[in-house]
KOLKEMAR-448372 format. One record per residue (C-alpha): x, y, z. Coordinates in pm, 1 decimal. Each point is the difference from the previous one (the first is absolute). Last residue first. Layout:
<rec px="X" py="Y" pz="Z"/>
...
This chain:
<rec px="2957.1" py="550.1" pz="-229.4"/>
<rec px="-300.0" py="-9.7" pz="-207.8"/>
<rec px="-255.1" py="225.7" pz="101.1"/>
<rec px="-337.8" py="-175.7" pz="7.4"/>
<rec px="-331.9" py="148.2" pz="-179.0"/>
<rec px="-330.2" py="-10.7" pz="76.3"/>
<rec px="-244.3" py="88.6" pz="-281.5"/>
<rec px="-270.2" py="221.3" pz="144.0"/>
<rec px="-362.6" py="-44.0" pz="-4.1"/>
<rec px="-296.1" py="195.9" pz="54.0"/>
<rec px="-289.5" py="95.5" pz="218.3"/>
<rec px="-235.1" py="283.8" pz="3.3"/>
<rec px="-186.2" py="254.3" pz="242.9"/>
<rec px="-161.7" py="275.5" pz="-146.4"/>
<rec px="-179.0" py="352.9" pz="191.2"/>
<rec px="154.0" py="-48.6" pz="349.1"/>
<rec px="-57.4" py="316.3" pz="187.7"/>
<rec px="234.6" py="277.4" pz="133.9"/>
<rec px="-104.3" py="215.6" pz="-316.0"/>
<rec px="84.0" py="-218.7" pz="-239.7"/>
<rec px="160.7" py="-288.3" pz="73.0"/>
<rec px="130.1" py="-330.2" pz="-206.5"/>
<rec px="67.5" py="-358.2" pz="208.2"/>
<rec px="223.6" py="-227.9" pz="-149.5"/>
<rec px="21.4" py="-362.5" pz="38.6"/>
<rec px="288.7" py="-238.0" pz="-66.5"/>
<rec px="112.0" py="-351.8" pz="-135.4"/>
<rec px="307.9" py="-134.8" pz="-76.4"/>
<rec px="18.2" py="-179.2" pz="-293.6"/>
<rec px="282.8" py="-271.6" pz="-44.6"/>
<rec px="-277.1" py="-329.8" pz="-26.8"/>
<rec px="190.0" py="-300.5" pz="-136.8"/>
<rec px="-96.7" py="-248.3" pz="271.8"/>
<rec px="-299.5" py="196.5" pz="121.0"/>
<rec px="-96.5" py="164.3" pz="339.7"/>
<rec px="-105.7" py="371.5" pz="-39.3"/>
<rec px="294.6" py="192.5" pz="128.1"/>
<rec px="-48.5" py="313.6" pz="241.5"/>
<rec px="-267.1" py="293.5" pz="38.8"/>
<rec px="274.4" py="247.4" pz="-28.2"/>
<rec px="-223.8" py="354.4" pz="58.0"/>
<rec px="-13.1" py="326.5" pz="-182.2"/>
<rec px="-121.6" py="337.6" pz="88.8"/>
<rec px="-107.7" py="228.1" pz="-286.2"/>
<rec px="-75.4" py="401.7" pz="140.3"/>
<rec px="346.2" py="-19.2" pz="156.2"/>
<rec px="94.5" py="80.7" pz="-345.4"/>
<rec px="346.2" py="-128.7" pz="-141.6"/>
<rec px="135.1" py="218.5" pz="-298.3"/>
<rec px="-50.3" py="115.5" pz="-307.7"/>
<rec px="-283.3" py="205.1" pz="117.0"/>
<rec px="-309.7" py="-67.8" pz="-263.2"/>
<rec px="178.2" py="-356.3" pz="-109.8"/>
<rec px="-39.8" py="-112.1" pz="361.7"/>
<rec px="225.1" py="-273.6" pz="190.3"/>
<rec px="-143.5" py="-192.8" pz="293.0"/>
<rec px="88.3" py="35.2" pz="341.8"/>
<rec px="174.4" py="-240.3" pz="235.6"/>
<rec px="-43.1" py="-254.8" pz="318.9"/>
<rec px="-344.9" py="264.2" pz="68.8"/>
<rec px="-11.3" py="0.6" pz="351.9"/>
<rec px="-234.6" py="-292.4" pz="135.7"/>
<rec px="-308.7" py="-158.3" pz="-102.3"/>
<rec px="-253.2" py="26.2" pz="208.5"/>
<rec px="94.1" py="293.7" pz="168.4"/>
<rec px="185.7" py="206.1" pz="-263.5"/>
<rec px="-309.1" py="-76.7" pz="-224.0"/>
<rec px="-257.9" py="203.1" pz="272.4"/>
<rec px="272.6" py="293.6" pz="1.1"/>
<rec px="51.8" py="21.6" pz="-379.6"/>
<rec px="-394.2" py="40.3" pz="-25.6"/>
<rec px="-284.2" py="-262.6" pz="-97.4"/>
<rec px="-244.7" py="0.0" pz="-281.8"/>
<rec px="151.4" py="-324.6" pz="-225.7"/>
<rec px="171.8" py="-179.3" pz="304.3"/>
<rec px="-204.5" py="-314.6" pz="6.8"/>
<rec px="-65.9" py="29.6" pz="-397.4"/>
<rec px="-200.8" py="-326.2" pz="42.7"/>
<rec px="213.2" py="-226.9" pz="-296.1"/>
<rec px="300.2" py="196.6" pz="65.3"/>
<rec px="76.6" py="-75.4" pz="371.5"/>
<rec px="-186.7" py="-357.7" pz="-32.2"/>
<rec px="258.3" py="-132.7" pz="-275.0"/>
<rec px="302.5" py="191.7" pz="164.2"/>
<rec px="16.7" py="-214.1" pz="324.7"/>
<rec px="136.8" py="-318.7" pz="-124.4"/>
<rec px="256.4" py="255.3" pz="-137.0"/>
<rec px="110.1" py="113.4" pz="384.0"/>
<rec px="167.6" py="-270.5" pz="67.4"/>
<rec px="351.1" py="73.2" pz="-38.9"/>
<rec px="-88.9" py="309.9" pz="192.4"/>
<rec px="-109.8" py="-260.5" pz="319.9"/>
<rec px="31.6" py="265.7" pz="334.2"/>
<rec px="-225.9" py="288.0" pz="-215.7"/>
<rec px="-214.0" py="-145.5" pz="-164.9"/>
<rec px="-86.3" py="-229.2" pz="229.9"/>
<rec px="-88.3" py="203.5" pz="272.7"/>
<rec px="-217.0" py="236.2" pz="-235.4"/>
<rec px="-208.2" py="-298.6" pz="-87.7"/>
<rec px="-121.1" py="-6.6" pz="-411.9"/>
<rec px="-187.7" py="-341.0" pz="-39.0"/>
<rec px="229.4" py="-294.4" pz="-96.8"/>
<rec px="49.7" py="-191.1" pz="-377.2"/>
<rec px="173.9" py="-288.0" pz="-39.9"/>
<rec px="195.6" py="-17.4" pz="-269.3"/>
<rec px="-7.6" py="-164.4" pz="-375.3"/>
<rec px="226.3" py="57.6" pz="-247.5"/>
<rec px="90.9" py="-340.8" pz="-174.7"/>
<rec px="301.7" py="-163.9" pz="-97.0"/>
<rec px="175.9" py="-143.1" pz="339.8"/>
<rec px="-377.0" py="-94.7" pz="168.2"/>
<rec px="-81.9" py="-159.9" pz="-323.4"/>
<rec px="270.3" py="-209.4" pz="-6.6"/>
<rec px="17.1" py="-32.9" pz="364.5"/>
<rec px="-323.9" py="-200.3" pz="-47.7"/>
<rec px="113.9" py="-205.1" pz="-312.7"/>
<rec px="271.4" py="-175.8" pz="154.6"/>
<rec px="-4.4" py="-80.6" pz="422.0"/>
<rec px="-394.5" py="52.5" pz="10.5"/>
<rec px="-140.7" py="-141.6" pz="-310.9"/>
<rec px="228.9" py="-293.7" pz="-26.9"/>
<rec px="30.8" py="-136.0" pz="308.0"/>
<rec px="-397.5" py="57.4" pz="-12.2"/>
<rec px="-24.6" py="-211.7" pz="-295.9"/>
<rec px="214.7" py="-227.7" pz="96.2"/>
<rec px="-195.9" py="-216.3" pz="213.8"/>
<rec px="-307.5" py="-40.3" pz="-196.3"/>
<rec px="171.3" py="-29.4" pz="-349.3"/>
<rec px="211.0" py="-285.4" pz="132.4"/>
<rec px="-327.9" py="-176.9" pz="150.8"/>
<rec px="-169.8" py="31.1" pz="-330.5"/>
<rec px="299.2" py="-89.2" pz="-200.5"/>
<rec px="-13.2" py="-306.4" pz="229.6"/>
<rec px="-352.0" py="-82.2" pz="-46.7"/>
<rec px="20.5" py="81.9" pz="-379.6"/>
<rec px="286.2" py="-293.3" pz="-69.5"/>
<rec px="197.9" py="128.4" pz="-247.4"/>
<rec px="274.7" py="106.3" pz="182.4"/>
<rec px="326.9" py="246.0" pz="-12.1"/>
<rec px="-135.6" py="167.4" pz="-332.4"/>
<rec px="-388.2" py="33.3" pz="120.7"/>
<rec px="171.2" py="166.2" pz="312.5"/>
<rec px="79.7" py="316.3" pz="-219.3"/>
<rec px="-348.3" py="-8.1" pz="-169.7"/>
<rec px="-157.5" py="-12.4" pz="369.6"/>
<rec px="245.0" py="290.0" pz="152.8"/>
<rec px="-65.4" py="186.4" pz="-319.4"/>
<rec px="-368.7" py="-36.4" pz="61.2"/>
<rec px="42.6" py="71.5" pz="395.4"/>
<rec px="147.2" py="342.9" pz="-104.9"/>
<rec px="-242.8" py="67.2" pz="-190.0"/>
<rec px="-247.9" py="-46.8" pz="243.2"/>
<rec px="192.1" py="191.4" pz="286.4"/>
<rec px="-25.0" py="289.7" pz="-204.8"/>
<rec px="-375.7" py="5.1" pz="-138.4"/>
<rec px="-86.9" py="-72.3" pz="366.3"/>
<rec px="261.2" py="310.1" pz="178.6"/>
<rec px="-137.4" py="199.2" pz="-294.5"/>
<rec px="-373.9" py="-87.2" pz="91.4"/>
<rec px="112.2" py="71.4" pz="402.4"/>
<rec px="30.2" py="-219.4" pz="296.3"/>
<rec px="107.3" py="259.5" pz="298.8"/>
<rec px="293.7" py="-179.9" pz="176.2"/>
């Protein structure tokens, strides 16, 4: 466990409320004291530690691997930071991408042709974790001229059929 200001600020409070909430079963301070020792990390790690963990966003993030990418799809959005952030495939051809990443899994829509270019190849990059998260993420890569020019990602609504 990596002991961090937040991880201080939070555990803190948390002992507080522990303290004022033992100051109501008994006023004697060594025994709130004990009480507030012991339950604080009850507390912390079994109530307000999958709270945060349910309601926030964060993911770990991985360096791009072609291996990965391509046996772990649902996966692939701990990738994405690093892919956009150094414009890894800003520069190269169709070929080069088709190695690393794969055939295109489907091609974007342009206004120009009314239609689906194989100049914009999209990828599903999966499901960021999240209790009420129903985005699905994906990555598009734009050509001109054989060569990646703009990469971006976006998000998708998912949607379930009802039966």
């Amino acid at each position: 466990m990596i002991i961090t200001p937040v991880f201080v600020i939070l555990i803190s409070i948390v002992f507080i409320l522990v303290w004022f909430f033992a100051n109501t079963i008994d006023k004697r301070k060594w025994v709130t004291l004990l009480i507030s020792i012991l339950l604080t990390p009850i507390v912390y790690f079994y109530v307000v530690y999958p709270f945060i963990n349910i309601f926030s966003s964060y993911h770990h993030e991985k360096y791009f691997e072609t291996e990965a990418w391509k046996t772990k799809p649902a996966l692939r959005y701990e990738m994405i930071k690093e892919i956009i952030k150094d414009s890894l495939f800003i520069g190269k051809n169709k070929q080069e991408v088709e190695v690393l990443l794969g055939k295109s899994e489907w091609f974007g829509w342009d206004d120009s042709i009314k239609a689906n270019s194989p100049e914009k190849w999209n990828y599903n990059l999966g499901f960021e974790p999240g209790a009420f998260n129903m985005m699905q993420e994906c990555f598009e890569l734009e050509f001109k001229n054989n060569i990646v020019t703009n990469v971006k990602q976006y998000q998708l609504e998912k949607t379930f059929e009802e039966k």
